[in-house]
Each structure stands twice: as C-alpha cells, then as structure tokens.
C-alpha positions in Angstrom: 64.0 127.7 99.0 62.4 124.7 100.5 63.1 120.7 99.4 61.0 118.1 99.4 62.4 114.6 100.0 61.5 111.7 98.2 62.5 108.3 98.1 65.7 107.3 95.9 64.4 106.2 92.6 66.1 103.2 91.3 68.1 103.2 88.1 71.2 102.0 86.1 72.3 98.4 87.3 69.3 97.5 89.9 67.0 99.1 87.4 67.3 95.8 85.4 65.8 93.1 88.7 98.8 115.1 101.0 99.3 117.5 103.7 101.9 116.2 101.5 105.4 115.4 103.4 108.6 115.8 102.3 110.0 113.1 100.4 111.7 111.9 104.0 112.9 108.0 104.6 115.2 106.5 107.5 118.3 107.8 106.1 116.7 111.7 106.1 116.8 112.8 109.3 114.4 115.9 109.5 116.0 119.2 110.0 113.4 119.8 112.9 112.4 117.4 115.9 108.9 117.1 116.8 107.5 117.4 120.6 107.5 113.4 121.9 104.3 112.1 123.5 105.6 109.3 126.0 102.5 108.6 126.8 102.7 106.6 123.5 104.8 104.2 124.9 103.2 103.5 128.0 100.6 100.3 127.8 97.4 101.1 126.5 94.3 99.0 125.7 93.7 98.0 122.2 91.5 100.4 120.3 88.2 99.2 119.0 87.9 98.3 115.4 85.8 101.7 113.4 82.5 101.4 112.4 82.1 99.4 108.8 81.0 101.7 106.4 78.0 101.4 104.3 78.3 99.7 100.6 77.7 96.3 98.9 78.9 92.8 100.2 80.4 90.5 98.4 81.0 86.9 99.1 84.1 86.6 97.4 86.3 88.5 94.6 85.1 86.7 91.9 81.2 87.6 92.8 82.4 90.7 92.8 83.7 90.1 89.0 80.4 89.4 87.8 79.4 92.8 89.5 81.6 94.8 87.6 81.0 92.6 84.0 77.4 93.4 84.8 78.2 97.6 85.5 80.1 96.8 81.9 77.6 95.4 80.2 74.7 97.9 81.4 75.5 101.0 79.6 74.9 103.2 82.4 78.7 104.1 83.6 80.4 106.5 82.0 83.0 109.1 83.3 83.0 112.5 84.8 84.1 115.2 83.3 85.8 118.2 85.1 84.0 120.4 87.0 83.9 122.9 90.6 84.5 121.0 93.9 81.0 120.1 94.8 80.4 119.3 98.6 77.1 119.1 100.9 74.5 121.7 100.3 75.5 122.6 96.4 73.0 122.5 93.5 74.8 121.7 90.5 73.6 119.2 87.1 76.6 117.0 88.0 75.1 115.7 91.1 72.8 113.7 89.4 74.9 111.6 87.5 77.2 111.7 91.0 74.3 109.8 92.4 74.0 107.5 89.5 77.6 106.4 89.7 76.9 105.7 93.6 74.2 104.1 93.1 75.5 101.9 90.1 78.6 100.5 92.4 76.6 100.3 95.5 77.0 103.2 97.8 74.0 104.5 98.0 71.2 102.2 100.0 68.6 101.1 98.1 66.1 102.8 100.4 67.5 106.2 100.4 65.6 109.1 99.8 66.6 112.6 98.4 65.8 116.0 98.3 64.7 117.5 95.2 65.6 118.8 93.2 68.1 116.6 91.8 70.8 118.5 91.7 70.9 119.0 95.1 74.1 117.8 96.5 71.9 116.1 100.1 73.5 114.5 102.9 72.7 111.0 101.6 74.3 111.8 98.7 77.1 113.2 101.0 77.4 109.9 102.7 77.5 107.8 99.9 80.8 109.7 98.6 82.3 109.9 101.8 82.0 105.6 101.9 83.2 105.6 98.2 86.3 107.5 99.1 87.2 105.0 101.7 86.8 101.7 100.2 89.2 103.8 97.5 91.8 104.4 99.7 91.3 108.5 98.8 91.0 111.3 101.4 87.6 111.0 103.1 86.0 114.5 102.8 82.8 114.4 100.9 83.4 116.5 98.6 83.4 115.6 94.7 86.9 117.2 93.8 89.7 115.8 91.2 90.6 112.5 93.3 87.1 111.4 93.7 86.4 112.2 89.7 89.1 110.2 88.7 88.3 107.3 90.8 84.8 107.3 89.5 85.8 107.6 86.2 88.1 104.0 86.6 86.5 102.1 83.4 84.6 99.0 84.5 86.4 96.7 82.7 89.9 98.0 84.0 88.5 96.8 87.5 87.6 93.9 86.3 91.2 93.1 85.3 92.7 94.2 88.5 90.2 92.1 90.6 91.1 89.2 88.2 95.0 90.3 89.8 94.3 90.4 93.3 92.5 87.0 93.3 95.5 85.3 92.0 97.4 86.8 95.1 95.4 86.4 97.3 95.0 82.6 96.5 98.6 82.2 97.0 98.6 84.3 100.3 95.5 81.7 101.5 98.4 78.8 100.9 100.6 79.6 102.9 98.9 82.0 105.8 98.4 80.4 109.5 95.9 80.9 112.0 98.0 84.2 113.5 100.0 86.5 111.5 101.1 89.9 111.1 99.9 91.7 107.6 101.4 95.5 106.1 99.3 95.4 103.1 101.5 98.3 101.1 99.0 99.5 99.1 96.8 99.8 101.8 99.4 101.2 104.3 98.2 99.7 107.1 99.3 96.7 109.2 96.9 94.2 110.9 97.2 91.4 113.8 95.1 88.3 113.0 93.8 85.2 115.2 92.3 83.0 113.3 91.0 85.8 110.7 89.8 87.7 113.6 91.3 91.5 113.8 93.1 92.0 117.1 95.0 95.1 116.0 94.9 97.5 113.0 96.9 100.6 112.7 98.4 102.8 109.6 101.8 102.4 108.9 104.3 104.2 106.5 105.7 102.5 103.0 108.3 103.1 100.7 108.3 105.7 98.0 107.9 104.8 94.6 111.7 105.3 94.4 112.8 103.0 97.4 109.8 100.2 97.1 109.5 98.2 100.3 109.6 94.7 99.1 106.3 92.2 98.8 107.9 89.5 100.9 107.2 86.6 103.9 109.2 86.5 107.0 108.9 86.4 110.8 109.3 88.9 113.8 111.9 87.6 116.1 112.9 90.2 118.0 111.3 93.6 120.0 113.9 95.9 120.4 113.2 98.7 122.8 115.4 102.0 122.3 117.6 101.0 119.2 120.1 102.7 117.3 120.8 102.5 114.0 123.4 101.3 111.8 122.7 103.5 108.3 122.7 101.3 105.5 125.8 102.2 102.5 122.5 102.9 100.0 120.8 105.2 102.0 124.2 106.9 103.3 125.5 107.6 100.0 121.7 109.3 98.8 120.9 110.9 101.4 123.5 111.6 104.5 127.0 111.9 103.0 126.5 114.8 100.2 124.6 117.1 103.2 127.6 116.6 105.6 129.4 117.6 102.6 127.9 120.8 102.2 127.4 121.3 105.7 130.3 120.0 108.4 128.0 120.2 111.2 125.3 118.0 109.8 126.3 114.9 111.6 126.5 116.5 114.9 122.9 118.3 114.5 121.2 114.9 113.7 123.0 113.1 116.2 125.0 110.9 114.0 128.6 109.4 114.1 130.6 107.6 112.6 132.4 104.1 113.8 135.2 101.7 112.5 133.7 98.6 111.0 131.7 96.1 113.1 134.2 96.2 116.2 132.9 95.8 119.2 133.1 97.8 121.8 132.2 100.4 119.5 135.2 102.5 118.3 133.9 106.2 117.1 136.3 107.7 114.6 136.9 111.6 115.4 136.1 114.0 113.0 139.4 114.9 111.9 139.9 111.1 110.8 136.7 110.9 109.0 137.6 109.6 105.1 134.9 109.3 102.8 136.9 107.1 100.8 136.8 104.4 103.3 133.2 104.8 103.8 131.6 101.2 103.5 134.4 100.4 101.5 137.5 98.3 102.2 138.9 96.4 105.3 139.2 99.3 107.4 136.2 101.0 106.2 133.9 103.2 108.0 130.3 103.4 108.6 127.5 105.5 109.9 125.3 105.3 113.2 123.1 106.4 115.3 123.0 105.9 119.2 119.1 104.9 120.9 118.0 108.6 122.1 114.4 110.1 122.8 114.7 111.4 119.1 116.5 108.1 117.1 115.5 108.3 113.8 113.8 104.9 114.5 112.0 106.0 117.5 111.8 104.2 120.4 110.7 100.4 119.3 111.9 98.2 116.4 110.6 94.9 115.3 113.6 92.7 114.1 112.6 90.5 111.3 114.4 86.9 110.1 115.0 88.3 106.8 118.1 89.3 104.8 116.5 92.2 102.9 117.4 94.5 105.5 113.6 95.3 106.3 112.4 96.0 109.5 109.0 97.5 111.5 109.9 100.4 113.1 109.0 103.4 115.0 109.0 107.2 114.3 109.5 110.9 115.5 108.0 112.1 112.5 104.0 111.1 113.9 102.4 113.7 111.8 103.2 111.9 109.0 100.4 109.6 109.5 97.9 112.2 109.2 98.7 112.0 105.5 96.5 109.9 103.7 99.1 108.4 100.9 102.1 107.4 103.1 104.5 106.9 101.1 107.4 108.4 102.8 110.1 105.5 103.9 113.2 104.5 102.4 111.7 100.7 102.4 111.0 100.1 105.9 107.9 100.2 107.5 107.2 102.7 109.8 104.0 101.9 112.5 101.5 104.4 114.1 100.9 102.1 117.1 104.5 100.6 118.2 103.7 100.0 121.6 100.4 98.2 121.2 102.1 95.6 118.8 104.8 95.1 120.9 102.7 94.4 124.1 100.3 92.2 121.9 103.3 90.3 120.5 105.3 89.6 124.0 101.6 88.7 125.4 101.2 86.1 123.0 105.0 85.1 122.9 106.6 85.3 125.9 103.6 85.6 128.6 104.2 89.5 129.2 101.6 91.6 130.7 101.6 94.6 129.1 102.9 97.1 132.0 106.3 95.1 132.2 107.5 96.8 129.3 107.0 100.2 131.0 110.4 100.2 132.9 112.5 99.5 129.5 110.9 103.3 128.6 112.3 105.1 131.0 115.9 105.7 129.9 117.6 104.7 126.6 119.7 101.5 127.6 118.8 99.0 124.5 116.9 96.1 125.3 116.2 93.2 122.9 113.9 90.8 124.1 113.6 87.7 122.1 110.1 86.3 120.7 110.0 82.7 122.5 107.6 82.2 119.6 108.0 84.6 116.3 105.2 85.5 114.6 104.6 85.4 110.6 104.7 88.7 108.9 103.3 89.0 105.2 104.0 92.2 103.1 101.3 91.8 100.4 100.9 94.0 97.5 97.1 93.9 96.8 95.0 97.1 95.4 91.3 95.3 95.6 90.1 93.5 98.4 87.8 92.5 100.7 87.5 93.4 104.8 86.1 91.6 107.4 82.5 93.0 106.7 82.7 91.5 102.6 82.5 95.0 101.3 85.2 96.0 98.6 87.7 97.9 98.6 90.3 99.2 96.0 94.2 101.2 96.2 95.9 102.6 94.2 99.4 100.9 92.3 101.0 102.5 93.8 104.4 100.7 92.7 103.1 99.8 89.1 102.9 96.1 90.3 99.3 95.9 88.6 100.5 97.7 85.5 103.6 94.8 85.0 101.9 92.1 86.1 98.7 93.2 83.5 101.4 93.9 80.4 103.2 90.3 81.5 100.2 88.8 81.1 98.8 90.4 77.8 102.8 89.6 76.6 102.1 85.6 77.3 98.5 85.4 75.8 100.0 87.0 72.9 102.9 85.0 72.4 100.2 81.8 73.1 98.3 82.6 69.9 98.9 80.4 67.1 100.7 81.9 63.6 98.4 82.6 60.7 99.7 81.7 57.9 
C-alpha cells in the first residue's frame, strides 16, 4: 500500500478566518533498599532547559479564555468515544476526528501535511498527540489510549471555568512573588528556581497523596542540611510505623529505626525491652520515633529546612525510581526532589558564596551538617492545574486534590445565594 501526502486541510476553529508505586510516604520505609548512585551528590552542572514543545501561544490566560469560548462556540468539539489503542502507523476512522481535535486546540501546525488516507494514524499526527499529552500533564507515548481520550474529551466550557480558577491564583501569586524564588507547583510535580522569571533550575519532585495533601502555602528555605535524620512525626507513626512493629518485632531494627526519650539531648535511646506504646508521643515522659543520617535515611542524604510550622520540608530520597512515574503522588506531605544536590549548590552559591565542589567533603561520611542560608530564599507551593510556561504555550493538570472542584462549587454556592428572591 503506498500514501500520498498532502497538505493539512484546515477545518473546525481556523476554518472560520503509573509504573504505579506503592502507596509509600516518609513514614513507610520500603521493605527493600535500592542501589545508591553517589555520584548524585557530587557537584554537577545544571542541566539545560528541554526543548519547548510545539502548540499555540498565548499572551496571557485570559486570551486563552476567549480561545476556548471560541472552541465553545464553533460546534466542532465533541468527545471521543471508546475505542482500540491507536499509535503511529494504524488506519482506523477515529483518527480523523483525532486530528480534528488537535487541530481545533492547536497542536497540529497549520502547515502540516498528511498521508492519505485519513485514517492513517502519520507521524504528524503522532507528534501532535505526543505535545497534547505534555501540556496535559499525561504519559507522553503517542498513542491515543484511555488517558488521552479522556483528556480530549474535557468539555470546552469546563476549561474555560478552570482557566477562569487559575487566573485568580495566579494574580495573587504575581503580589506577592520577588525577583528569585523557589516554586513546587503540586499539580505539576515539579519544582523550579527563578531569577527574575528566568528558569535556573527545573526538576520533578514528589507530592502528597490525595490522603496526606501537602499544603498550598508560602515560606522560606533557611537551612541545607546534609545527612539528616529523622524525627517521625506522631501522625505518620501511628498510620504507618507502629501497627507493623506490632505485627512484626523486628521491624524497627530492619528499617533502621529507634526509639528515644523525649527531646533530651544527648540523645537517650530506650531499649527494647522498655519500649511502651502507651507513652508513645504521649505524656511527660513520652517516647518517640527516629531515624539516625545513614547512606539509606528515609530522607536521603539532603534536606531543605523551611521557616514554617506545618512540619513541611524538601527532601531527598532512596526511592529514585519513583520519579519515573508520571503522577507522583506518593509522599506523606513533604516534597521529595529529583535533583537535591543541584538545588543545594545553586542555593549556597547564591546565599552564602559556595562554589559548588565545597559541598563534596560533607558527602563522604554521615556526620550531619546544617549550614545556614546567610540569605533564605522564598519558596511557594501553588496549586495551579492550567498555566502558562516560559514559551506562552498552555498547559493543564489534573485536581489532583479536588481544590478546582471546591473552589468551582464555593463559587456556584455564592452566586446563588447573590440572586435576588422572586417573589
């Protein structure tokens, strides 16, 4: 069978002019310790930014509004239906209204040519999917499978309202940002080093699950903290820790745990035998749980110490496969970072006049080091699901933590309540 390529014919809107983890925070140690790259921790240069994808610029959220009131009002969208896993190289009738959907919102070029027949599934078409799954946060395969249906099938207008969302955040975030600052957008799960709205570092990072939400808040990062330990906290203790140990007495042992007497210091470890659970977290002469700075500390080997009272840090990890998930919501609130090293040698550059190697030496044992920020640096945890990057094209998440959903229904509640009585 041969194909003849043609140019893209326009239509619709221009016509008119995971591997999935186990459910694993900070207070669930893994039963298994993966293999430590310490090459991780030795100073690295930064990486560059990726290549921008292809897609439709906007100059601003609320042009990007109209857009979608425009996709509304057309009468071309309309959802797909199920149907096989389609992928580069397939002939199927559902391509064709594939490629009108990509074309409609803007992933497709407007000089792009095809292959006919139509329903061949080409590699411009292939491209054009794979850029739609990015800016939508899904798994970027190029192939047209349940994720990418759903996503397609978003209604217009239900964009529309969660543009309408993110530009009220967004405006707030715009009062109170400075010229350098640290942002974990959750939805996003990623965390980004701005000067002056120029990029300087961008890695993933991992978020709370839906059941232990990391909290949409402002602060500052005071302190780097090379090899930490870690104090468990009474929530995730009782969840996740204490009814294991229960079942099994060696638990504590295997995952390197132990267990002290209050806050005194020097540290005064409780044998086992005189281990009570009733005076775990609770009363004066309670007991608590913690783990000593090791090659495999549930926090890793960095920790980012913020000036906050919500008991929210950045943080390291031995579980780095984790990131190769694309949803990464795996944390019991705190936020976990793929690249701790290259923050904490941007953040002691810009603070305290460190070149990068003099962290190197801290690395090579597990003595705890906390180094003070002469100057901390902002962090903002945002919670926005539609967005645009540094090259204006638009991107969407998903709610993750229903924040769009309350916020929409809060809303709806007022307007409602605003309406005047008939009588």
């Amino acid at each position: 069978m041969s194909f003849e390529r043609r140019p893209l014919l326009l239509f619709g809107l221009l016509s008119f002019p995971l591997w999935a983890a186990a459910d694993l925070g900070e207070g669930q140690p893994l039963a298994f310790v993966e293999p430590i790259d310490q090459s991780v921790y030795q100073a690295a240069p930064y990486p560059p930014i990726e290549k921008p994808i292809q897609g439709k610029q906007f100059s601003g959220l609320q042009e990007a509004v109209s857009f979608y009131e425009k996709v509304d009002r057309s009468g071309h969208w309309e959802p797909l239906s199920d149907g096989p896993l389609l992928g580069l190289g397939d002939v199927h009738e559902q391509v064709v209204q594939l490629r009108g959907l990509l074309h409609l919102f803007g992933d497709i070029k407007e000089d792009a040519s095809f292959f006919e027949p139509l329903e061949l599934f080409d590699l411009e078409l292939q491209e054009a999917l794979l850029a739609f799954q990015k800016r939508h946060g899904a798994k970027v395969d190029g192939i047209l499978g349940p994720q990418a249906r759903r996503l397609l099938s978003v209604p217009p207008r239900q964009r529309i309202e969660q543009l309408l969302i993110n530009i009220n955040r967004q405006q707030e975030f715009q009062a109170i940002a400075g010229g350098r600052y640290l942002q974990v957008n959750v939805p996003e799960y990623r965390l980004r080093l701005y000067e002056q709205g120029e990029i300087l570092l961008d890695m993933k990072t991992i978020i709370g699950r839906r059941s232990r939400q990391t909290p949409i808040f402002s602060s500052s990062v005071k302190t780097v903290v090379v090899n930490p330990s870690w104090s468990v906290p009474k929530s995730i203790a009782y969840r996740d820790i204490l009814p294991r140990w229960e079942q099994d007495k060696t638990y504590l042992s295997k995952h390197n745990l132990q267990v002290l007497s209050g806050w005194e210091i020097p540290r005064v470890i409780v044998p086992e035998d005189q281990i009570d659970l009733e005076k775990m977290y609770r009363g004066g002469e309670f007991q608590r749980l913690w783990e000593p700075p090791s090659m495999k500390n549930t926090l890793g080997r960095i920790k980012f110490q913020l000036d906050s009272n919500n008991s929210i840090y950045l943080h390291d990890t031995k579980s780095r496969s984790l990131f190769e998930s694309d949803q990464r919501a795996f944390s019991s609130g705190c936020i976990r970072l793929e690249k701790p090293r290259m923050l904490a040698d941007a953040l002691m550059q810009h603070s305290n006049r460190w070149v990068p190697e003099a962290l190197d030496p801290l690395f090579e044992d597990v003595t705890t080091h906390n180094i003070r920020l002469d100057n901390p640096i902002a962090l903002h945890v945002t919670y926005w699901t539609a967005w645009l990057d540094e090259n204006n094209l638009l991107h969407f998440a998903e709610d993750l933590y229903r924040h769009d959903l309350i916020e929409l229904a809060q809303q709806n509640n007022e307007n409602l309540s605003a309406e005047p009585a008939i009588n």
